[in-house]
N, C-alpha and C positions, 0 to 999 in steps of 0.2 A: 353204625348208621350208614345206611347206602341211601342213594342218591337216582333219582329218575325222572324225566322229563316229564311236563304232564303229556305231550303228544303220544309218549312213549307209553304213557301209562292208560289213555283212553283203550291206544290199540291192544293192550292186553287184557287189559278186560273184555272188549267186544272178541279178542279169538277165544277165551276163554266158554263167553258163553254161547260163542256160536256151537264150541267142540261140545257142550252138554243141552244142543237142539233147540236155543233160543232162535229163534228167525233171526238173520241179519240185520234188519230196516231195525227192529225190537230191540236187540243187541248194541244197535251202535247209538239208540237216545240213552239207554241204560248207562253205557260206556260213559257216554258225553257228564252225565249227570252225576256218576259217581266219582267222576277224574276231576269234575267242578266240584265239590265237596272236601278234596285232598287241597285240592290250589290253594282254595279261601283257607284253609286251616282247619274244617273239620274233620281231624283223623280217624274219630270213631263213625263216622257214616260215611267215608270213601272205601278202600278196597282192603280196607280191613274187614269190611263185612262180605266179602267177596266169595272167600271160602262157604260163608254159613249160607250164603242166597245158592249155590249152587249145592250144599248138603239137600236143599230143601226140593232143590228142582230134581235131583237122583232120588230122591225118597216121596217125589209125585205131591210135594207141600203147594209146587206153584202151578198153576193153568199157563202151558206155551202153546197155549193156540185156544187163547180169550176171546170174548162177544164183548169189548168193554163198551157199555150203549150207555145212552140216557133214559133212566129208569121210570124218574118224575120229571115233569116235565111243566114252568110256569114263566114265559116270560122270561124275566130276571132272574129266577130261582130254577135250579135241577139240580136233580139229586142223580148221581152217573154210578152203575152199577160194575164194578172192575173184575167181576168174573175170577176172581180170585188170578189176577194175573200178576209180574213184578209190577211193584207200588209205585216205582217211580215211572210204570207206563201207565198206571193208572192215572197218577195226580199231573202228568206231562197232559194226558187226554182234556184234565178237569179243568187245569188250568189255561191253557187254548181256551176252552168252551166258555168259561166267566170271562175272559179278554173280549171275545167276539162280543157275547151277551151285552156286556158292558161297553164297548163301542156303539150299542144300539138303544139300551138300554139308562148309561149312566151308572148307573150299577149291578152285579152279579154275584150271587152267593150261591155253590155251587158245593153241595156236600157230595161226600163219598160214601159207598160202602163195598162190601167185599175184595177189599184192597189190602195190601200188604206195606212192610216197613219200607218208607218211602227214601232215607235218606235226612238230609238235614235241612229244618224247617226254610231257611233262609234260602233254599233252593226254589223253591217255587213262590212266596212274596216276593222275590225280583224280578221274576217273569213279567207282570204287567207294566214293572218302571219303561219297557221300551216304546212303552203306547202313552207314555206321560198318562198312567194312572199310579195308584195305592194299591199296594198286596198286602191280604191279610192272611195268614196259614194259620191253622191249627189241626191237631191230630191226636188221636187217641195212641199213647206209646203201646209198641210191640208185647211188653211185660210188666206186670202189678209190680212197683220197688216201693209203692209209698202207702204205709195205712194213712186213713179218717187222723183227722189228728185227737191224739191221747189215745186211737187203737195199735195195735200189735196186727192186726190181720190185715195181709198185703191187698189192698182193692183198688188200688188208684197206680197209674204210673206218673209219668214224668209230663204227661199232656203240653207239649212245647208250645208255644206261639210265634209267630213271626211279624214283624212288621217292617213294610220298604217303603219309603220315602224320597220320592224324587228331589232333585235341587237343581241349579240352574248350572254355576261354574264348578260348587263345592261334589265329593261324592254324595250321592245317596245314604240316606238314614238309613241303616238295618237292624233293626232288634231284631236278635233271634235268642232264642232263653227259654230252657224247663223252667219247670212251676217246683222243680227240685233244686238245691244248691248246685248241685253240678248232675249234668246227663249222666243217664248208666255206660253209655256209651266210653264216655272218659273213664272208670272205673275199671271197664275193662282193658282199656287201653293202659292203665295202669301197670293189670296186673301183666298183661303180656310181656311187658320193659323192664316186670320185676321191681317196681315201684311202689313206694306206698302212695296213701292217699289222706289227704290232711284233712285233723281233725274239723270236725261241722259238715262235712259230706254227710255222713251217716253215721248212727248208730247200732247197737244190738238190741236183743228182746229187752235185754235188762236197763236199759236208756246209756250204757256205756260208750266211748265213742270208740268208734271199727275203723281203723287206721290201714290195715291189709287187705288189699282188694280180694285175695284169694279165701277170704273171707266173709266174703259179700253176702253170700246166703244166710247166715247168722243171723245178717239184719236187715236193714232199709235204710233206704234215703233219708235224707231231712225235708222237710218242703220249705222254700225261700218264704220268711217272716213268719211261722210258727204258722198260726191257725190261718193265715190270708192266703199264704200260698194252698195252704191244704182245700179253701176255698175256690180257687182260682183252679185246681186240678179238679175238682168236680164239675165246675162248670163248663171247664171245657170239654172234659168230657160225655156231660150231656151235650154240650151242640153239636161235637163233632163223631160223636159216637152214635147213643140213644137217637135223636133227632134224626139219624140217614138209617137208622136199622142196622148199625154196625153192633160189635162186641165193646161193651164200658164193662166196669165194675171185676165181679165173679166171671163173668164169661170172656175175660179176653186170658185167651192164649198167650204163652210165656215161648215167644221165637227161638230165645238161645237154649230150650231145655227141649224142644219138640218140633221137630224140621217136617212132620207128617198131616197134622191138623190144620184144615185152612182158618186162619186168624182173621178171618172180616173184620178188617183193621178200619177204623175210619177215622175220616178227614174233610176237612173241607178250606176250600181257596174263594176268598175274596176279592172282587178288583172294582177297584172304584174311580171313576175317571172324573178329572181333576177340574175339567172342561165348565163342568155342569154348575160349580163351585163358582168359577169367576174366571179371570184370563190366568192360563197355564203359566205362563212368563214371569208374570205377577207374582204368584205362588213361587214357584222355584226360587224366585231373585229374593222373596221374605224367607224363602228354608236358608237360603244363604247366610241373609244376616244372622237370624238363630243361630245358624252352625257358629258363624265367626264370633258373637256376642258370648258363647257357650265356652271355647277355645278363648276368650280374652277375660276371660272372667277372674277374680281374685281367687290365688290357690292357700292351698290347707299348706303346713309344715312340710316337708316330705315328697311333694307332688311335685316332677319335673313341669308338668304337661293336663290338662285337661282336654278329654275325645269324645266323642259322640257314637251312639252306637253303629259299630260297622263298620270303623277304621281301624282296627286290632285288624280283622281281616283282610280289608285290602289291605294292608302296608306287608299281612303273611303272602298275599296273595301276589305283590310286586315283587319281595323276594323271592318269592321258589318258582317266578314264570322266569328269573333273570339265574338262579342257580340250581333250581331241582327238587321236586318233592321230596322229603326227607322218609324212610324207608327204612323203620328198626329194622335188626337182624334177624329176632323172633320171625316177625312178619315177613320178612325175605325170605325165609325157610321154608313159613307155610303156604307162602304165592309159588316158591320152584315146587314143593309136593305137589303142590295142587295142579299145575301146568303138566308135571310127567302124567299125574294118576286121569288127566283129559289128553294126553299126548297129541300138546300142543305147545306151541314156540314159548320160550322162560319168557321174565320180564326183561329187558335190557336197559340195563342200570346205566349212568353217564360214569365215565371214564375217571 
């Protein structure tokens, strides 16, 4: 395992994609957005996915030099067209535009379409916390991992959610969570490390459970509570897919098998301001007591500790801003190929 600043690690990603003709301005929100996904802990949507976004822009998968407009246009409500550009300058666009809406508004609901893999949900539900509102994220996943429940045929993926919740002294509430037991993303992150993957992740055609990530094709996901989660990944996928004219079901494109076809990926970002509700102060100083009431509560057997959603990450996210992203070696390998094969500066690991 090596070791890397996130400063160190924004600036590598932005020379990277500058060497493969993303504009600079483009380049360095990307950068910013995917080096914030490693800090908080999410390692399968930081720069492990770094290689496969830049497979996609050498094989002409992504638009660098997009129209991303306002499609529909209602008040509170727009639907923002992303011109098939990177996902995370589409939903960076989306998510502005419901902040604003909704400082005007009170509320903004703000779908996507022809958009790409954005990234990890919990990235854009905390965008609106600096305005003292609510974020809500949902997306239709990059690839089908999940059938209908009781089907065998892959039509649904992992449809994540997000929600951020302001507070006053305490952190911010953050769910971020597929509608699958664990993101596909971890699985691959798995199989890179050479790792297995514990049982109730997924199983095979035959309902057996697939324990080897390099396996994964064999089967599918599980969806979180039997038939609710399988529930819960439809729905979202109608509002965030069907409802903006994006790809759900059969038509969404599978990212890590086809770097060439545009995935009109969608999504959509909610922001709700807190204002409208009652006094902001108020509110935060009640999230407060929840949190602390939540954290003093009677524990189970076994339990050091009781948390709320979103302190697993910062507590990842205080650690590795005080000693360094953590950096398998698989993954180091394929970051220096990938630096020579754009002949641009390696990543510079801490000492």
């Amino acid at each position: 395992m090596q070791f890397v600043s996130v400063e160190q690690l924004a600036l590598f990603i932005g020379r990277c994609f500058i060497a493969a003709e993303v504009p600079e301005d483009d380049a360095k929100i990307v950068a910013e957005l995917m080096s914030e996904a490693d800090v908080n802990g999410s390692d399968g949507h930081g720069v492990f996915r770094l290689p496969q976004y830049i497979e996609r822009i050498k094989n002409k998968g992504i638009n660098l030099q997009p129209n991303i407009n306002i499609a529909e246009d209602k008040g509170a409500m727009a639907v923002v067209d992303g011109d098939n550009a990177l996902g995370h300058l589409v939903m960076h666009y989306a998510t502005e535009l419901a902040i604003n809406r909704a400082s005007e508004h009170g509320i903004s609901w703000v779908g996507v379409r022809h958009s790409n893999h954005a990234g990890p949900a919990a990235l854009y539900a905390k965008m609106p916390l600096k305005k003292d509102m609510i974020g809500i994220y949902v997306a239709v996943g990059s690839a089908n991992h999940l059938p209908p429940w009781g089907g065998t045929e892959m039509l649904l993926s992992t449809n994540p959610i997000a929600v951020a919740i302001p507070a006053q002294e305490e952190s911010p509430i953050v769910l971020d969570m597929a509608t699958t037991v664990a993101a596909y993303g971890k699985v691959k992150t798995a199989m890179q490390r050479g790792e297995s993957i514990p049982e109730g992740w997924m199983i095979d055609k035959l309902g057996n459970p697939l324990t080897d990530p390099s396996k994964a094709n064999e089967g599918f996901l599980l969806p979180i509570g039997g038939p609710k989660g399988y529930g819960l990944a439809l729905v979202f996928g109608l509002l965030a897919g069907t409802l903006n004219g994006a790809a759900f079901g059969k038509n969404v494109i599978d990212f890590n098998a086809d770097s060439k076809s545009f995935t009109n990926t969608g999504q959509f970002i909610v922001a709700l301001s807190i204002e409208c509700f009652g006094d902001v102060s108020l509110f935060k100083k009640n999230v407060d007591e929840v949190i602390r009431s939540m954290r003093a509560s009677s524990k189970l057997p076994g339990f050091d500790e009781i948390r709320v959603p979103g302190e697993r990450s910062l507590n990842t996210r205080r650690q590795r801003e005080q000693s360094g992203i953590p950096i398998p070696d698989a993954l180091c390998e394929n970051l220096n190929r990938l630096s020579i094969s754009l002949n641009t500066e390696p990543l510079r690991l801490l000492e």
